[in-house]
N, C-alpha and C positions, 0 to 999 in steps of 0.2 A: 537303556537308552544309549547312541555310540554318540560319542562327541567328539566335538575336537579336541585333538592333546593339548590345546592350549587353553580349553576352556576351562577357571577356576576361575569364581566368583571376587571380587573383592571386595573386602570388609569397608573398606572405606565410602565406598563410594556404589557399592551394591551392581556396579558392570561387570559385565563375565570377567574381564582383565582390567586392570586400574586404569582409568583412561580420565586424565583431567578435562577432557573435553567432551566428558559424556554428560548428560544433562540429567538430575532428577525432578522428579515429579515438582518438587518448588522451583527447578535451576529453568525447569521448561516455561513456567508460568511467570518467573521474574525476567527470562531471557539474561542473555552472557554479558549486556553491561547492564545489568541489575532495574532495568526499565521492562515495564509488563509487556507480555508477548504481544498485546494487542491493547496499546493505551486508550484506544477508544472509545473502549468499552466501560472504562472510568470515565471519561470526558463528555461521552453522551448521557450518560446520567445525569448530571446538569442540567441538559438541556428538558431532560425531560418532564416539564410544567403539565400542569391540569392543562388538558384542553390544546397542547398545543402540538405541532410536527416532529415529532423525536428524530433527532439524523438514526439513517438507516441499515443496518450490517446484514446481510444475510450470509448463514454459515455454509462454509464448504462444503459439501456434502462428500464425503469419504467409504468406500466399499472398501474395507480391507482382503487379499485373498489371500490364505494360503496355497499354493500349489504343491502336491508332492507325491510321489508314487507309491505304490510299496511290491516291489519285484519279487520272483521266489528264486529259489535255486536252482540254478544248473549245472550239473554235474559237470567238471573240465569244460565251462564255458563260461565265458563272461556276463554273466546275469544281472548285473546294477551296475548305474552309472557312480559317477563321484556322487559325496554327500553323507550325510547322518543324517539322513532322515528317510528310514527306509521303511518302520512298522508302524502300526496303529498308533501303538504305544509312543513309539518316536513324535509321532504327529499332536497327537494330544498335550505331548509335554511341549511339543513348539506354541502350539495356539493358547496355554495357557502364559508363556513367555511373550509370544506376540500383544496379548490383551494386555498383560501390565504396561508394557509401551504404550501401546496408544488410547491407556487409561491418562495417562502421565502429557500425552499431546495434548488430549481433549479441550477445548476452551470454547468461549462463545460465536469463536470466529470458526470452527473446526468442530464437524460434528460428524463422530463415524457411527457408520450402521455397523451390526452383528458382523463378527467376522465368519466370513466364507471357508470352509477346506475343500479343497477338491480335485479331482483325478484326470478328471478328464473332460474332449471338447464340448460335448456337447454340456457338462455343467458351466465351463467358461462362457459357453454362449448364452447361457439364461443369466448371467452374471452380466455380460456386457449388456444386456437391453435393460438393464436397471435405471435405477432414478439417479445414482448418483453421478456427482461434478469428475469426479477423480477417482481413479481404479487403483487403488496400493495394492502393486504385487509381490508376494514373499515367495523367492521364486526357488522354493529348496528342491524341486525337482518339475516332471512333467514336461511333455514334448513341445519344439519351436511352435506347430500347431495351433497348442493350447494356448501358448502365451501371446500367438497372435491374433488369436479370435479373443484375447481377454481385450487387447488395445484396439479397439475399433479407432482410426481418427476423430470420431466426433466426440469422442471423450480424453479427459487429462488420461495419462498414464504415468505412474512411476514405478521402477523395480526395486525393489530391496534386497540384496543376498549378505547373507553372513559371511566370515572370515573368520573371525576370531569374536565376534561379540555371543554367539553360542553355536550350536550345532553348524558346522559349513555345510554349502548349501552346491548342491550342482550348478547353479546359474552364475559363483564367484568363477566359474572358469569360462564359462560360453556367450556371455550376456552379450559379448562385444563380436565375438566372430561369426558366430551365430546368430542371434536375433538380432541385435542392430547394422548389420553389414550381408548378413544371408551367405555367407562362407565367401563371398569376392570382400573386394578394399570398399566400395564407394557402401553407402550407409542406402539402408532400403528399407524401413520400417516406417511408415508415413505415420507423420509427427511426433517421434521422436528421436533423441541422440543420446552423446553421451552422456546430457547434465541428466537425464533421466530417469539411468542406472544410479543408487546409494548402496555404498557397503558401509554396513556396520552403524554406521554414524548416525543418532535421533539427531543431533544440531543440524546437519547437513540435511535432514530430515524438513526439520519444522522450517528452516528458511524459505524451502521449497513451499509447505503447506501456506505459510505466510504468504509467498508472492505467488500463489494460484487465487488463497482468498483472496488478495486484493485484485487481483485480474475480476474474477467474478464479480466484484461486486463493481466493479467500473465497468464493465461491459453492462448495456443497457443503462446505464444511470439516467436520472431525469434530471435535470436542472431548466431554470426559470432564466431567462433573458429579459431582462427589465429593459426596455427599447427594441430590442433585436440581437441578433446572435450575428456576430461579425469576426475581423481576423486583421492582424497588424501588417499594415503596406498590402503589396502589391502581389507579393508573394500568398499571402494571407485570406485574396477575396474569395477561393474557396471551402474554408477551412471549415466553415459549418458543417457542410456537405461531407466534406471527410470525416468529421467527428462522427456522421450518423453513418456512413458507411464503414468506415474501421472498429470505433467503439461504440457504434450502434445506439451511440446518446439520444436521449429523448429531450428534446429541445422544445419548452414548451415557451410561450414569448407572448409578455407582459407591456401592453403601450405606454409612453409615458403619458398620453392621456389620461387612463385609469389609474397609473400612477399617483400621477398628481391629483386626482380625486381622494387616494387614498391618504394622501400627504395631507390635505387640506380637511378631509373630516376627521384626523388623528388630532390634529391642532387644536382643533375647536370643540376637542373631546375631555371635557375638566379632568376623569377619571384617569385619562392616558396621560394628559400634561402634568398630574398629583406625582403617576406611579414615577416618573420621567424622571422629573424633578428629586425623590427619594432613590432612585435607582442611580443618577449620578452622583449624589450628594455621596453615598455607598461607596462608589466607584473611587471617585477623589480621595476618600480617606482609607484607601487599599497604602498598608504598606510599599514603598519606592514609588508613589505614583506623585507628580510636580506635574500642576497645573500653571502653561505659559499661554494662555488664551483666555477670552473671554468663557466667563463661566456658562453661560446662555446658549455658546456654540455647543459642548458637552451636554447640557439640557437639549436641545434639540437634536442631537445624536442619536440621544436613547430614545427620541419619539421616534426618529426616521428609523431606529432598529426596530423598534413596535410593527411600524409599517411592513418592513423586510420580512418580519417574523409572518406577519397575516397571507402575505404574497405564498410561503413555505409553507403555509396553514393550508392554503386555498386550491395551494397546486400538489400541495402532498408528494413533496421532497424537501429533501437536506441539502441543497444544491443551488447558488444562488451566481448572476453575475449580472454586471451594471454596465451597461453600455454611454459612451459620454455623459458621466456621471458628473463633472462639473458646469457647465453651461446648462445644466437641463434640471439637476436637483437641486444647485444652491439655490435659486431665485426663488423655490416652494419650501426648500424644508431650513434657510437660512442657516444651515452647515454645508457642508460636505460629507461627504457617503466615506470617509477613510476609520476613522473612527466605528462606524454602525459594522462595519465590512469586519474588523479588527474583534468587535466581540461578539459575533456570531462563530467567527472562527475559534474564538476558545472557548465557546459552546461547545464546539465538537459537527458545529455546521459543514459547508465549504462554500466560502462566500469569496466571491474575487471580481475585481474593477476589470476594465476597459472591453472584457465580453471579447479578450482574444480567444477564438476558437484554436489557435496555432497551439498555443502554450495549456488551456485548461484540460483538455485530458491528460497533459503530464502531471493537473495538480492534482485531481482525481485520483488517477494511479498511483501517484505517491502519500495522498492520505491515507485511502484503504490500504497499499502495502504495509504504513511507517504505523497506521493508529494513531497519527499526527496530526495535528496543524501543519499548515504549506505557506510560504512566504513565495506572491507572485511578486516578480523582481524584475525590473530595467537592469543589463548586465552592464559593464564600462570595457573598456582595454583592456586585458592580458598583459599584465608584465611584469617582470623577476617573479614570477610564481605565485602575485596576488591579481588578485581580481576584484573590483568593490561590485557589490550587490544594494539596489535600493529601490524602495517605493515607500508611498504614504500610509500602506492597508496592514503592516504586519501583523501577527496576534502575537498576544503575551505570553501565552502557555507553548513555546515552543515544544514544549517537553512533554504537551500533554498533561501536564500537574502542576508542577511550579510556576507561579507567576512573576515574570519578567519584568524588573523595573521600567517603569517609563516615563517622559515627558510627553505632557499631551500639550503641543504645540500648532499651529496654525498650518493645511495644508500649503505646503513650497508654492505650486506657480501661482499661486492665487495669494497668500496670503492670508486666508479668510479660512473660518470654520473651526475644526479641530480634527488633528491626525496623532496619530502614535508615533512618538521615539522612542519604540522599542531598544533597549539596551541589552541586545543580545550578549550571553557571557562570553570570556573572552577563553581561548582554549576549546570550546564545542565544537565536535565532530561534528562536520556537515553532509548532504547528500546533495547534489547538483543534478537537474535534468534538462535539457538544452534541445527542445524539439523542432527537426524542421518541419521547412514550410509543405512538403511532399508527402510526408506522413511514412514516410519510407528511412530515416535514417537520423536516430536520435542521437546526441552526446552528453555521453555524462563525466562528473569527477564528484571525488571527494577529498575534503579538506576538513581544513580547522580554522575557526575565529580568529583574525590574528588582533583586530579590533572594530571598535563600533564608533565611529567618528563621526561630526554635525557637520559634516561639509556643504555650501550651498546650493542643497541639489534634495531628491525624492527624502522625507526625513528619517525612515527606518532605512538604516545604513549599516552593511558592514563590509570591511576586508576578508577578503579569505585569502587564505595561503591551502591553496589546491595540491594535488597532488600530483605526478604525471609533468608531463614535455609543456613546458608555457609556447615553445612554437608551435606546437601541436595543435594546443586549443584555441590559439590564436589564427592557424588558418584555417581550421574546420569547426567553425563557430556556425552554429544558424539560425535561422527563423529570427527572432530579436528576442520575447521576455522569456525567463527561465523559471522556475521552479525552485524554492529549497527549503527541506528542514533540517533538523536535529536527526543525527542519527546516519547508521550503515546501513543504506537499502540497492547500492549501484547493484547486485547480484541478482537479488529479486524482482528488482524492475527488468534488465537483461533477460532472464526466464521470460517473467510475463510477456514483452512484447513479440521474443521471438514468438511466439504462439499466434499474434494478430499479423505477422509479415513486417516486423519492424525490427531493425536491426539495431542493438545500443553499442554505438563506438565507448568505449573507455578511453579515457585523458591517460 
């Protein structure tokens, strides 16, 4: 087998060369700050009761290929290109290196098929009419040709070539002058660039695989519209419509008519008002949790989440939001909907108020990317480098695991009911998404907790201390509610949207 001179294995860490940033099969599955690659996958098991709508993932689907040639000699001529990967034998020992990798990606979110080897176009081309989401190409040899009938546009593509992680690969030299550029400067390989060339790197790897599965599984989503599916202001009265044209949402829409039918035989249902009644009594004695309301409001919480849960039963999604959920649901369910919203989210649901179509595909896109819970949020003013974030719906599991202290207080403009004060921690990496009204040009940043304060206004609240230009985001701010959880996902969402025509400005 010819390798690279630089390839020797290392003992510590089992990479061709000692690479702290190289992932093992546990470092893939825990991810790099020590949170599962795909929390949701814990968080929806919860939710998964006899009888009821489990939230929904479907995996990646992934074609691995190898590409590689194997040349003969010729005599005082140049007979192979760059590379070590030029015999059978070469080839075998790659594909046996390739599988242990992407044994080691594998997860519930990420599911590949049999890896491919292959020479040439006409096997590329029975490869591209396949079933899978995304083409991984291991590009250690083989003509521009081949690697352009592998990437058809209607499918993801990404390249892989080695360096130094083991045998280099022909395509560490040409991937950019060549295939993504076709020998001129301007880029010619319809849909793709440069994020879609990886050398060496599984982390650089799975981010990607992470933000294609979260792409997939937000494209087409179904969610329920309890009243109707609307968009904040003026800017917004299209947004529906966007939603089903860019992320192809299935919008299916619930009247408060049959709502409040549903409202009304929950009530009067002894068995649901027992389970109600035990389910919050449960809830209230959750370690950090301070009850500042009447207890009856949290009891009819958990009957209106009964309700929400049947609507998710009935429509067969995990996918929920609430159109003028105060003047319409307090006067039937004698709470408010911020509380019921609050724990289906850390179910592992995606439940969210006001039925802004502007802002809920960024909440989408950032659960399936993050494997999160998503806090929809009224933004405030920009200034010295914080920003307050707040609404009444937050969930407690920001993290997908740990539950969040909280005060379960009465929602703000009303005063009535019961909402969450979430007590986000203080120090927590955040992701911000910031979608406009156009569907054409999102903003995002990331920051950190700087604190969680009761100021008199939406009651889950916190400061962030963002990162990036405070005039920056102060005058390219749009749309109005934003998105956030826990966690590093500005990169992943950036991939995903370029792929739909949406551009994410970074702070």
């Amino acid at each position: 087998m010819k390798l690279n001179a630089s390839y020797n294995p290392c003992r510590c860490c089992q990479a061709p060369v000692c690479n702290p940033g190289a992932l093992t099969r546990r470092g893939l599955l825990t991810g790099a700050a020590g949170a599962s690659l795909f929390p949701a996958m814990r968080l929806g098991a919860l939710a998964a009761e006899s009888g009821r709508q489990a939230p929904v993932r479907t995996p990646l689907k992934v074609q691995p290929v190898l590409v590689y040639d194997v040349p003969k000699r010729v005599e005082a001529r140049s007979w192979r290109n760059w590379g070590a990967v030029h015999t059978e034998q070469d080839a075998a020992q790659e594909q046996g290196r390739i599988q242990r990798e992407i044994a080691a990606l594998a997860s519930p979110a990420v599911e590949f098929m049999p890896l491919a080897a292959i020479k040439t176009v006409n096997e590329a081309g029975k490869i591209a009419q396949g079933p899978q989401d995304l083409t991984l190409v291991y590009a250690a040899g083989g003509s521009v040709r081949t690697h352009e009938v592998l990437a058809p546009p209607s499918k993801w593509t990404i390249m892989f070539v080695r360096h130094r992680s083991g045998p280099v690969y022909l395509w560490y030299e040409i991937a950019h002058p060549r295939f993504l550029r076709k020998t001129v400067d301007e880029y010619g390989q319809p849909g793709m660039d440069e994020q879609d060339v990886v050398v060496d790197s599984q982390s650089e790897l799975q981010w990607r695989l992470r933000s294609l599965a979260g792409l997939k599984n937000t494209l087409g989503q179904r969610i329920v519209a309890l009243g109707g599916a609307g968009g904040w202001g003026a800017g917004g009265r299209k947004a529906a419509e966007s939603s089903r044209n860019v992320f192809k949402l299935d919008i299916q829409t619930v009247s408060y008519a049959d709502l409040g039918e549903m409202i009304k035989k929950a009530r009067a249902n002894e068995a649901v008002v027992k389970k109600a009644q035990a389910d919050s009594e449960a809830y209230l004695k959750q370690k950090g949790t301070t009850l500042e309301t009447k207890r009856e409001f949290v009891t009819n919480s958990f009957i209106l989440t009964e309700v929400f849960q049947q609507v998710l039963d009935q429509t067969q999604t995990d996918c929920m939001t609430i159109n003028q959920c105060m003047s319409t649901i307090m006067p039937l369910s004698e709470t408010t909907a911020c509380l019921p919203l609050s724990l289906l989210n850390d179910k592992g649901y995606m439940a969210f108020c006001e039925s802004d179509f502007v802002v809920i595909p960024a909440g989408i896109l950032l659960h399936h990317i993050s494997g999160r819970p998503v806090f929809l949020n009224d933004p405030t003013y920009p200034h010295d480098g914080v920003v307050t974030l707040a609404h009444c719906t937050a969930p407690r599991k920001m993290d997908a695991d740990r539950v969040e202290p909280v005060r379960i207080v009465t929602h703000f403009e009303s005063d009535y009911g019961a909402a969450p004060k979430v007590e986000m921690r203080k120090g927590q990496h955040v992701t911000t998404l910031d979608p406009d009204f156009n569907f054409k040009r999102w903003v995002a940043f990331e920051g950190e907790i700087a604190g969680a304060p009761f100021l008199p206004i939406c009651r889950s609240q916190i400061d962030v201390a963002f990162k990036g230009s405070n005039d920056t985001l102060v005058k390219d701010m749009k749309g109005f509610h934003w998105m956030t959880c826990y966690g590093s996902y500005v990169r992943e969402s950036g991939y995903a949207l370029k792929r739909i025509g949406i551009e994410l400005q970074i702070v």
